[in-house]
C-alpha positions in Angstrom: -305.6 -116.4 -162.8 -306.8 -112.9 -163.4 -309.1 -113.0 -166.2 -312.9 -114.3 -166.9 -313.0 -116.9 -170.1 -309.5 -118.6 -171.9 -307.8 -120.5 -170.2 -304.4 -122.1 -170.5 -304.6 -125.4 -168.0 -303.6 -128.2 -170.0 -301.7 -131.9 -168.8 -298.7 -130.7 -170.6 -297.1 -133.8 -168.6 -296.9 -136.6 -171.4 -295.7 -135.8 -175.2 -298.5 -138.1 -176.3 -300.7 -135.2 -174.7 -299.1 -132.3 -176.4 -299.4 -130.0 -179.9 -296.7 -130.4 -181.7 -297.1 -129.9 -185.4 -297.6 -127.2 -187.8 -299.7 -125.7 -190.8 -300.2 -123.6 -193.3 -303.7 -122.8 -193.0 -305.0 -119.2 -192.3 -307.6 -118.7 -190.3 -308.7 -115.4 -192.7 -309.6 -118.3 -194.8 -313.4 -120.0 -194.3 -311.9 -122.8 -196.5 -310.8 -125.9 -194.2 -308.9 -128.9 -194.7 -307.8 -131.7 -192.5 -304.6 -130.4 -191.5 -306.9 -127.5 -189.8 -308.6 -130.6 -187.8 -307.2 -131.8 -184.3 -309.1 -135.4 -183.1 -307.7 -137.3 -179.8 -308.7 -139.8 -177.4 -309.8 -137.6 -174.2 -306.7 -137.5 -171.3 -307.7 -139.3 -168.0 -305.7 -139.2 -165.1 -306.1 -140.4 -161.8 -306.2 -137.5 -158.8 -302.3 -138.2 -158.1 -302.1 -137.1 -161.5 -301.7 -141.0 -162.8 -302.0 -141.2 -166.1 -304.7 -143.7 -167.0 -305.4 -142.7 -170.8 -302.9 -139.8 -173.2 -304.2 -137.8 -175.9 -303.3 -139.2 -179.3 -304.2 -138.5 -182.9 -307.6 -140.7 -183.2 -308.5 -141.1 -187.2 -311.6 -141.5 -187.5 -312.1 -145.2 -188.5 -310.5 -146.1 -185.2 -312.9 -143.4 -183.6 -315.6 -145.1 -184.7 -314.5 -149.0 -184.4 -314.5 -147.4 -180.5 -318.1 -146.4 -180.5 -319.6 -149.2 -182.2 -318.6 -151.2 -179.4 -321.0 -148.7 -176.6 -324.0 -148.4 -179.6 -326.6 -150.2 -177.0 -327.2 -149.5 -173.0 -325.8 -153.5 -172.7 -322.3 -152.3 -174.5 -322.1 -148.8 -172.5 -322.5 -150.8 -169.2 -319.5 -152.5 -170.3 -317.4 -149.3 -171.5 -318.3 -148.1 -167.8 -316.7 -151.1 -166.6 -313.7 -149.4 -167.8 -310.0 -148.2 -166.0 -310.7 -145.3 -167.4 -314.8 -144.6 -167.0 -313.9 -145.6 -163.2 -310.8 -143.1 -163.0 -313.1 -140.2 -164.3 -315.9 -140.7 -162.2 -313.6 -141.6 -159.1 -312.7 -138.5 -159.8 -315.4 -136.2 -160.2 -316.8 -136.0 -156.9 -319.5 -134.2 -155.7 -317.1 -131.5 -153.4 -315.0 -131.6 -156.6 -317.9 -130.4 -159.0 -319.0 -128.3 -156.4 -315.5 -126.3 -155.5 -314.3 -126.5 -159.3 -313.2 -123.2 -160.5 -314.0 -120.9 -163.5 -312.2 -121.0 -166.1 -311.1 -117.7 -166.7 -310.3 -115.3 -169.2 -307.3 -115.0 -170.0 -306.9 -112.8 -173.0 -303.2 -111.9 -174.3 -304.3 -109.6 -177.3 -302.2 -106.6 -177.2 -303.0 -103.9 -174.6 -304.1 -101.2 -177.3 -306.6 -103.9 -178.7 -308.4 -104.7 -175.7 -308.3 -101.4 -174.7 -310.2 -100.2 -177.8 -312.3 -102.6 -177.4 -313.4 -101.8 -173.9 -314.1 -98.6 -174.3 -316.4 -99.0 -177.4 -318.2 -101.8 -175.2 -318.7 -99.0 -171.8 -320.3 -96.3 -175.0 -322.4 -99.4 -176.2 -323.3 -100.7 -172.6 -327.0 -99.2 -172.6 -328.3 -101.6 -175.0 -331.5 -103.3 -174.9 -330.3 -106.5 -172.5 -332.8 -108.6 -171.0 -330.8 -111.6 -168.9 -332.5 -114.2 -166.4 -332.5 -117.4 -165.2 -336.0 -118.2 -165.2 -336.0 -120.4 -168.9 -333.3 -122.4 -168.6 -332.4 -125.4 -172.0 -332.0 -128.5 -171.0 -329.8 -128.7 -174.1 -327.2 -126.5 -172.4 -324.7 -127.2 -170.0 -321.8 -127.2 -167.6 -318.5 -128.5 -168.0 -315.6 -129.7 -166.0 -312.2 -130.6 -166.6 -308.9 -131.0 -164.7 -306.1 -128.6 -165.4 -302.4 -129.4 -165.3 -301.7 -127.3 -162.4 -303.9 -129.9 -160.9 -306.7 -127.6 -160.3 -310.4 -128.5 -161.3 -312.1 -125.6 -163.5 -315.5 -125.5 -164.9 -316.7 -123.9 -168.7 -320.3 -124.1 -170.6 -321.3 -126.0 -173.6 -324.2 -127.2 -175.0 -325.3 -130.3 -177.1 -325.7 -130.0 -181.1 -328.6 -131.9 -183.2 -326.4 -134.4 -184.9 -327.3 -137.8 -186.4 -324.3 -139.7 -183.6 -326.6 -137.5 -180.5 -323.7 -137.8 -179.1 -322.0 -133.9 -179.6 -321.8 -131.5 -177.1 -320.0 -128.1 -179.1 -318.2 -125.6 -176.2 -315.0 -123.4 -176.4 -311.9 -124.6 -178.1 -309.8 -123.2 -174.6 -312.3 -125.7 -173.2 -310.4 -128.9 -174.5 -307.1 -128.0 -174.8 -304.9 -125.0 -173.7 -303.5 -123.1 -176.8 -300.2 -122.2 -177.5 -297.5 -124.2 -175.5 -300.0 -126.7 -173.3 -302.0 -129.3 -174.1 -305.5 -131.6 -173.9 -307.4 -131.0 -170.6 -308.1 -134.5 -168.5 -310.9 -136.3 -167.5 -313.4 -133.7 -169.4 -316.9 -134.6 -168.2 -320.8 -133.0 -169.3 -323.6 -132.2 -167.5 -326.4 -131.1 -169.5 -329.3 -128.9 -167.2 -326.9 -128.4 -164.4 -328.5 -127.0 -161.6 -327.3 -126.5 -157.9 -325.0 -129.6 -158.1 -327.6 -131.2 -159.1 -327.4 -133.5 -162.7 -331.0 -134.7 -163.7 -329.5 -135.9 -167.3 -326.9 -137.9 -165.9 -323.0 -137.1 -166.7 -321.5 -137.6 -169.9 -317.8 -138.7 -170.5 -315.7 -137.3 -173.0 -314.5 -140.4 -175.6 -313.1 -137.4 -178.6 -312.1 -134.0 -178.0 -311.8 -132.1 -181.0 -310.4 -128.4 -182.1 -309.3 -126.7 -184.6 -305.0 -126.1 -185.1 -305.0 -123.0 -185.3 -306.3 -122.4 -181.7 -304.0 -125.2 -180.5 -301.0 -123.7 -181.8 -301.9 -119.4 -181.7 -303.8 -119.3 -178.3 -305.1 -116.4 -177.0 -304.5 -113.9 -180.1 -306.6 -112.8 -182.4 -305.6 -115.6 -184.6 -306.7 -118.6 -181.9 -309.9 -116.7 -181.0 -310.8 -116.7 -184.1 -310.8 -121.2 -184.0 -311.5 -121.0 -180.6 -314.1 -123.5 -180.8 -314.2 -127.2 -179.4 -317.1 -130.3 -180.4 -316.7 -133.3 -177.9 -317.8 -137.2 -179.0 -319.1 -137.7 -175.4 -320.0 -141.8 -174.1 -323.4 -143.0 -172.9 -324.6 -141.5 -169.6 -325.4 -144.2 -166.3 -328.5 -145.3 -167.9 -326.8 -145.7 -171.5 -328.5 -143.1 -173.3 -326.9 -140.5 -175.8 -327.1 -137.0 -174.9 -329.2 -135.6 -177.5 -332.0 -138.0 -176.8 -332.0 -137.0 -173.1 -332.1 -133.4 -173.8 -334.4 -133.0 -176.7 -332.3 -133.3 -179.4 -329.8 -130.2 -179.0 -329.3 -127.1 -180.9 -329.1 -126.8 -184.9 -325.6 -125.4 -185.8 -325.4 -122.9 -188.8 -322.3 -121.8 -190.5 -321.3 -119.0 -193.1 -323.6 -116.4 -191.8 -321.4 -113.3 -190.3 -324.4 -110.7 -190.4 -325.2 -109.4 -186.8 -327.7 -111.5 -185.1 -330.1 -111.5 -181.7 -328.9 -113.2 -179.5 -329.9 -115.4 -176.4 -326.4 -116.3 -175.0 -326.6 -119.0 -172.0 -323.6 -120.1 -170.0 -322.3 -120.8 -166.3 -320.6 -117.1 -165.6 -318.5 -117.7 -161.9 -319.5 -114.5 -160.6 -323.5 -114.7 -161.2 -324.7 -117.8 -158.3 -321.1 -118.6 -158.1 -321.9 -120.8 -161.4 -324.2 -122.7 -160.0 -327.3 -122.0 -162.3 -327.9 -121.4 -166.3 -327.8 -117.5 -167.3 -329.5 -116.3 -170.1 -328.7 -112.8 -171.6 -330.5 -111.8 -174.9 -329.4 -109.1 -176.5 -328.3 -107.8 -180.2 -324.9 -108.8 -181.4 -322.4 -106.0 -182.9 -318.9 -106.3 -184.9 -316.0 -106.4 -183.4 -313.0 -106.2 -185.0 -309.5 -107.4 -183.4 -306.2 -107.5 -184.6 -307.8 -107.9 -188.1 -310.1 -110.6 -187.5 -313.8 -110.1 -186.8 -316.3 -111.6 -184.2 -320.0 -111.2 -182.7 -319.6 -109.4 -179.6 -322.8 -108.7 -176.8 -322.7 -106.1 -173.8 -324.1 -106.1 -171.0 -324.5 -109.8 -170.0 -322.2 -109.5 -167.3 -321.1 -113.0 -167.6 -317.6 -113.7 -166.3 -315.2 -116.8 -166.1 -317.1 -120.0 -166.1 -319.3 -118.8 -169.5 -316.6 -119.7 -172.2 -318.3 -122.2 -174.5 -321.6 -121.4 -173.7 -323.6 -121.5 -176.9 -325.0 -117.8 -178.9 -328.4 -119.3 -180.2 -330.3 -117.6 -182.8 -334.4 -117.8 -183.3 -334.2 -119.7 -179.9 -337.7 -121.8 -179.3 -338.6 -121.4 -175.3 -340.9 -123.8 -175.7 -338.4 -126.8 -177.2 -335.3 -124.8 -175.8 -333.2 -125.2 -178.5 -332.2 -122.6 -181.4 -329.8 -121.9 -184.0 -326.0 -122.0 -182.5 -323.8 -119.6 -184.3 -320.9 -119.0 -181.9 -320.0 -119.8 -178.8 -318.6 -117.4 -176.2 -314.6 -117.5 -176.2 -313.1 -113.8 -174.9 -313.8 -110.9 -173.3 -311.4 -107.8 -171.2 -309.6 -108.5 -168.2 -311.4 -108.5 -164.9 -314.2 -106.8 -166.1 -317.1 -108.3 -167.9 -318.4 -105.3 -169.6 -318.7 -107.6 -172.5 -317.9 -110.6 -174.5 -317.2 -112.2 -178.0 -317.2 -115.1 -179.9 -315.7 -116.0 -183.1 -317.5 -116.8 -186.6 -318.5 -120.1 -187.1 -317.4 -120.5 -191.0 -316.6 -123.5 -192.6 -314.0 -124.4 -191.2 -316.8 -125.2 -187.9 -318.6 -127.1 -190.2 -315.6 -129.6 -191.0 -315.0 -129.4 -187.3 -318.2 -130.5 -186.7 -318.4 -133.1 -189.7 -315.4 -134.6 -188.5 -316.4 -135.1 -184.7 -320.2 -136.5 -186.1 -318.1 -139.3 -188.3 -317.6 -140.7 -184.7 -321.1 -142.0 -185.1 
C-alpha cells in the first residue's frame, strides 16, 4: 500500500460478495438508469474471517420490509440482538478502531496523467488555503471497514439530509473495491469522531450502495468518475437514526459542475494520525483526466484516510452542515499535493434516491 485515498480491499472470498455483471452505461452520460445502480445487504464476517452475512443484490422492497422491522428504539434493540449486529461490534474493538489503517490511494491512471496532473497542482499550490481543526461538523465522520487481506482500514463520510435520516454518503472505494474485488465487511459509522472517542454512538451498515461503473472500472478515469458510495446505516445503541443525532446532515446538490469554494473535511492518516476532523477551505479548479472532468483543491495536505470525506459548499459554522457536491476520491501517489473528487450528476441523484427508498 503505497498511495493516500482508493483502495482495493474487498472480501473477494464468497461469489455472493462479488461484481459480476455488466452494462452499457457511460459514465460521459449524467443520464442514470438502474442497471448503473448496485444495492446489497452489507458483508459481516467474524475476525477468523467467518462469514456471518454475504453481499447480495437487495431490491428495494425487501430493503425496506428489513427496516420497517428497526422503525422504533424497541425494534432496533431487537435488530442488535442479532448474529450479525453482535459479530460487527465483537469486532470493532477499541484497539481495532484505534490501530485501523488509512485507506490509501491507490490511483492506476496512466503515468502521463497523473504526472500532468501533479505538476499543474505544485504551479497551483500557493492558493488561498485556510485548513484547521478548530470547527469540526458533527455531521461528518469516520469510517471503518475490514479489508479482505484481513486488515482493518479507515475512510471519511458524512451523513446527508434525507427524509429515512438514516444516509451517510462517502467514497464509492469506501464500500466495495473496484475492478476485480468486492463489498468491504462489517462497514461501521462514527459520526464526530474524536480521539477514539464516539459521542453519537456507532452506526451499522444495513445497505451499501454504488454505482457500476466504479465497481467494474476501478481506479481509472472512468471509476473515479462514479466513485461515490451512500450507506442505509441501522439505529445507533440508543436507537436513534443518524441524522437526528447529528443535526440533520448535509443537503446534497447535483448537476452543478461550475467551480465552487470549498470547505473539504475528512480523516487524512498523516495529519493526528487520523484521529481528529480536518477542515481545508479553499477554491475548487478543473481537472481534466483521461477525458473526464472533476473538482480538484490544493494545498489541503490530506492523505489516505480522507477518501469520502464530503466537499460542502455555503457551509453554515454555526449548524455545521452545507451543500455536499463531491466527495474526495483520488489524488497522486505518495504525495498529497492535492486531491479530486468526481461530479455529482444525476446519476448521484438516482444513487441517492435509490439508497433513501430504504426508508
Amino acid at each position: 500500500m503505497t498511495v493516500p485515498v482508493a483502495v482495493s480491499h474487498a472480501d473477494s472470498h464468497s461469489d455472493n460478495n462479488s461484481t459480476a455483471r455488466s452494462s452499457n452505461s457511460s459514465t460521459h452520460s449524467s443520464s442514470s438508469t438502474t442497471s448503473d445502480i448496485m444495492s446489497v445487504t452489507a458483508p459481516v464476517s467474524k475476525a477468523d474471517g467467518t462469514k456471518v452475512v454475504t453481499a447480495r443484490s437487495a431490491p428495494v422492497q425487501a430493503r425496506k420490509a428489513a427496516l420497517a422491522k428497526s422503525n422504533t428504539p424497541q425494534k432496533s434493540v431487537k435488530l442488535q440482538q442479532t448474529n450479525a449486529y453482535k459479530s460487527v461490534e465483537q469486532y470493532w474493538t477499541p484497539e481495532r478502531l484505534s490501530h485501523a489503517k488509512p485507506a490509501p490511494f491507490q490511483s492506476k491512471m496512466s503515468k502521463t496523467s497523473m504526472q500532468k496532473a501533479t505538476a499543474k497542482a505544485g504551479k497551483l499550490l500557493k492558493n488561498d488555503v485556510t485548513r484547521t481543526s478548530d470547527k469540526v461538523s458533527k455531521a461528518n465522520g469516520k469510517v471503518f471497514f475490514r479489508g479482505a487481506d484481513g486488515g482493518d482500514y479507515a475512510c471519511s463520510g458524512s451523513v446527508v439530509n434525507s427524509s429515512s435520516k438514516r444516509i451517510v454518503v462517502t467514497a464509492g472505494h469506501c464500500v466495495h473495491g473496484g475492478k476485480g474485488s468486492a463489498w468491504h465487511t462489517n462497514w461501521v459509522f462514527v459520526p464526530n469522531y474524536s480521539n477514539d472517542n464516539k459521542p453519537q454512538g456507532t452506526f451499522h451498515a444495513q445497505y451499501l450502495h454504488t454505482l457500476h461503473d466504479w465497481a467494474v472500472n476501478g481506479e481509472n478515469g472512468k471509476g473515479f468518475n462514479s466513485d461515490v458510495g451512500f450507506v442505509t446505516t441501522m439505529d445507533n445503541e440508543q436507537g436513534k437514526h443518524v441524522a437526528d443525532v447529528v443535526g440533520g446532515g448535509h443537503k446534497l446538490v447535483t448537476a452543478k459542475n461550475a467551480q465552487f469554494n470549498a470547505t473539504v473535511f475528512g480523516y487524512p492518516g498523516n495529519i493526528n494520525n487520523g484521529q481528529n476532523q480536518q477542515i481545508c477551505n479553499t477554491n475548487t479548479i478543473k481537472n481534466p483526466l483521461e477525458g473526464f472532468d472533476f473538482y480538484r483543491v490544493n494545498g489541503c495536505n490530506f492523505g489516505g484516510g480522507a477518501s469520502g470525506g464530503p466537499w460542502i459548499a455555503n457551509f453554515n459554522n454555526k449548524t455545521g452542515t452545507g451543500e455536499i457536491r463531491s466527495v474526495t476520491s483520488f489524488g497522486p501517489p505518495d504525495n498529497p499535493s492535492f486531491i479530486a473528487g468526481p461530479h455529482f450528476d444525476k446519476r448521484v441523484k438516482n444513487l441517492f434516491e435509490t439508497a433513501n427508498n430504504d426508508k
